[in-house]
C-alpha positions in Angstrom: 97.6 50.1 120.1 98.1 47.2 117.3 96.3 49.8 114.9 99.0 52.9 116.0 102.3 50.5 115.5 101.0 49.5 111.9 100.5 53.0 111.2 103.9 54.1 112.5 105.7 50.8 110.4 103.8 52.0 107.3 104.7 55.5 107.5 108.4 54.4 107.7 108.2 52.4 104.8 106.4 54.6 102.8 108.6 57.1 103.4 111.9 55.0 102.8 110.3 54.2 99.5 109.3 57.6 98.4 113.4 58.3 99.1 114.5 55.7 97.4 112.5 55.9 94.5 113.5 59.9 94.1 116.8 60.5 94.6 118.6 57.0 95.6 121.4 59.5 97.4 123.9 58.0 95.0 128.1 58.4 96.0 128.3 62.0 94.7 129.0 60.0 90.6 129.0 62.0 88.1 128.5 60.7 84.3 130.4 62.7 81.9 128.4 63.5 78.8 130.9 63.5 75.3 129.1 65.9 73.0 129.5 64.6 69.2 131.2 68.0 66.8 128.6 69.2 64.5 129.9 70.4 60.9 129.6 73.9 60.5 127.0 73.7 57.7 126.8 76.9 54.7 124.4 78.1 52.1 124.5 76.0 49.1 121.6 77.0 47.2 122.2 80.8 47.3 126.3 80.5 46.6 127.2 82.4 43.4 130.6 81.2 43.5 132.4 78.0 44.2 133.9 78.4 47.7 138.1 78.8 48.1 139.1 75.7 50.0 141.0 76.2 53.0 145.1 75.8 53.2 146.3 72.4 53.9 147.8 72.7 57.0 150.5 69.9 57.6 151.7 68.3 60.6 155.0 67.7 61.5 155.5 63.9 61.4 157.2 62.2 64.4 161.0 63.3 64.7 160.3 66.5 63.0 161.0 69.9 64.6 157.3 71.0 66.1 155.7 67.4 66.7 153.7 67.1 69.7 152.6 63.8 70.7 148.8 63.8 70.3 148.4 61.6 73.7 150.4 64.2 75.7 148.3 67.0 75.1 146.7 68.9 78.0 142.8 69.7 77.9 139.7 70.1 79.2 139.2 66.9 81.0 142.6 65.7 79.7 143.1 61.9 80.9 146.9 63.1 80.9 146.7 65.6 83.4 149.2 67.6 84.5 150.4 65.8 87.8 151.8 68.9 89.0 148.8 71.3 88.2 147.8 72.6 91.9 144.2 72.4 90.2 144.6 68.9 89.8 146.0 67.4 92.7 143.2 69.4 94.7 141.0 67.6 92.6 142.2 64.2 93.4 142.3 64.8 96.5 138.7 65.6 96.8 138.0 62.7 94.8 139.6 60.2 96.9 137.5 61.9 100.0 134.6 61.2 98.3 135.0 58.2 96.7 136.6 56.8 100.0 133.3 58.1 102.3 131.0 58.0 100.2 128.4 54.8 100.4 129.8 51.4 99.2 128.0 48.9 96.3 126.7 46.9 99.0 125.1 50.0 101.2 123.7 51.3 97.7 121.9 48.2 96.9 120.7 47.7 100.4 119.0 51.7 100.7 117.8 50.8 97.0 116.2 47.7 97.0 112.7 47.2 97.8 111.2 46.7 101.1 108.5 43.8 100.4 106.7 44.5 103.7 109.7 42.4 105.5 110.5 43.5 109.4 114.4 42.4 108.5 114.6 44.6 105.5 113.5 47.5 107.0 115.8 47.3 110.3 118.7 46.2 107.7 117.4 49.3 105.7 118.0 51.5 109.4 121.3 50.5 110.4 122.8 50.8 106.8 121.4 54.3 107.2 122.7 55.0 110.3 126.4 54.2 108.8 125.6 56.2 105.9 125.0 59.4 107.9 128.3 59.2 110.1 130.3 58.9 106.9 128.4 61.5 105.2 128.6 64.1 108.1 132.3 63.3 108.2 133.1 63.8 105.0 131.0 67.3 104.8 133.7 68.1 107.7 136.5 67.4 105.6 135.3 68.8 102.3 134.9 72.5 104.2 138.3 72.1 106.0 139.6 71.7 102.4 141.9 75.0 100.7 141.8 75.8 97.0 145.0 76.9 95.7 145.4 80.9 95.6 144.5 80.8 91.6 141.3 78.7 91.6 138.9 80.6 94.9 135.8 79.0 92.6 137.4 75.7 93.9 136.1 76.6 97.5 132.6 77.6 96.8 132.2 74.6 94.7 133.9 72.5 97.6 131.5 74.0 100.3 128.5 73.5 98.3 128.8 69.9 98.2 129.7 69.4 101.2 126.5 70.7 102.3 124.8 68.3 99.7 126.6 65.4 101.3 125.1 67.0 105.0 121.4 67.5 103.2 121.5 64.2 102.5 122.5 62.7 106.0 119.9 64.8 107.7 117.5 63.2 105.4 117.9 59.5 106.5 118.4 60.7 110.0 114.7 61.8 109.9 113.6 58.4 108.0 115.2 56.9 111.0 114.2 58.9 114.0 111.7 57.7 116.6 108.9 59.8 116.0 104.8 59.6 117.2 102.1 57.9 114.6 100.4 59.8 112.5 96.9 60.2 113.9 95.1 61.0 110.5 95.8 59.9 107.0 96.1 63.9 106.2 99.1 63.8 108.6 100.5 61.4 106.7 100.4 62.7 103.7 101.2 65.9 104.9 104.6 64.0 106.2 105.6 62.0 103.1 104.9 65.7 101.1 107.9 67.3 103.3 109.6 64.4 102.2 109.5 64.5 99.0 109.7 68.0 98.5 113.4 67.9 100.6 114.2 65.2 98.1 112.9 67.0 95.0 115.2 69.8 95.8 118.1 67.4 97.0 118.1 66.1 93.4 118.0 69.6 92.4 121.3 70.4 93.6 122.6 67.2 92.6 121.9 67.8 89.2 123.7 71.6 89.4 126.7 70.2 91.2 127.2 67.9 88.0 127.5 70.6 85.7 129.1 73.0 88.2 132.1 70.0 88.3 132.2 69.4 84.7 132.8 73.3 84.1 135.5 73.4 86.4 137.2 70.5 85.5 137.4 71.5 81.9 138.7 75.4 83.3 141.5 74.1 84.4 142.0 70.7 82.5 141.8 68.2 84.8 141.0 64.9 84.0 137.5 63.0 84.9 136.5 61.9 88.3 138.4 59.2 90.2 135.8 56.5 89.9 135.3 57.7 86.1 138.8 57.6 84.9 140.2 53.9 83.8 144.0 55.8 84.3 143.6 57.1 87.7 141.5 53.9 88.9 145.1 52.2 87.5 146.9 54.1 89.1 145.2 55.0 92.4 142.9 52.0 92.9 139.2 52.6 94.3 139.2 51.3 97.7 142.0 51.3 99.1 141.3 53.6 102.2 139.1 52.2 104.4 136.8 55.0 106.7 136.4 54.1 110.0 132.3 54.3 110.8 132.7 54.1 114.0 133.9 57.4 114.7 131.4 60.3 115.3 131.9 63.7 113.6 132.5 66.5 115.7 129.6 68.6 116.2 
């Protein structure tokens, strides 16, 4: 019996580790890439004649006619968003659902860190789980009850795919957590941790398409970077200041 609860303690760990160590489940960041401009190089060896330079094109200085102040102007991921842009305030308000549900520094760390073979770490490891999955099944509730405006229907599908990311992931730990019978043979084991790691594989997948799928749209319809991203909005709109209540089970 001694032999059967080692095996069933092991198996959890190893398979809390193998999550960890793949896809960490991270709060839905994103890290925008800036791409340096490359000089559009030509053919010096084979020129016959020397190249016409291009017309100076002046701009206006301040005060003149035609000057646009350079830190007003709208673009893809434009810090100075357009406040009123329906695009945009969808945006923040996903972001703030996220941000606000997603896990906190402290839950990171504690899914993250290493086990050491310690009893405390592991049931610390299971009930910081267990908070993570109510939050994440509550805020894939509220991500598909969200409307795009009438202009932006891509907003929706993008909307509904991650909040079935944020769902993948719960089911996920709930299966780390679950009671479930020892494995009888190493084979089943392994066979166990494979299933695992193959969810998680894909998880990361998705994570990694979602990134780019955000980053496209964002720069579509020139809004600026993510909440958590952006030093304005954070001024503005300060991380943390909506506090989930855990307590409260999703609807099923």
């Amino acid at each position: 019996m001694r032999t059967l609860d080692l095996n069933k303690l092991k198996t959890k760990k190893a398979a809390i580790v193998l999550l960890a160590s793949l896809i960490g489940l991270s709060s839905f960041s994103f890290v925008i890439a800036k791409a340096d401009a490359q000089p559009v190089g030509r053919d010096e060896f084979h020129s016959t004649t020397r190249p016409t330079p291009p017309p100076v094109h002046k701009e206006p200085a301040p005060g003149e006619p035609g000057y646009e102040n350079p830190l007003g102007k709208q673009g893809a991921l434009a810090m100075m968003s357009n406040p009123n842009d329906p695009q945009v305030r969808w945006f923040e308000d996903f972001d703030m659902k996220c941000v606000t549900w997603s896990k906190t520094g402290a839950e990171a760390t504690i899914l993250g860190r290493p086990l050491n073979q310690e009893v405390e770490r592991v049931q610390q490891w299971t009930d910081t789980a267990q908070k993570v999955i109510l939050k994440y099944r509550m805020l894939a509730q509220m991500l598909h009850k969200m409307q795009p405006p009438a202009d932006a229907p891509d907003l929706k599908a993008y909307c509904d795919l991650t909040a079935d990311w944020y769902s993948d992931a719960a089911d996920i730990y709930d299966d780390l957590i679950k009671p479930r019978r020892p494995c009888k043979t190493m084979e089943e084991l392994e066979d166990g941790l494979n299933q695992i790691r193959n969810r998680a594989e894909a998880l990361k997948q998705t994570h990694a398409n979602l990134h780019a799928m955000d980053i496209d749209l964002r720069k579509k319809y020139h809004v600026h970077m993510r909440l958590e991203e952006d030093a304005l909005q954070q001024f503005c709109k300060p991380l943390g200041h909506e506090k989930p209540t855990v307590g409260l089970k999703p609807a099923r």
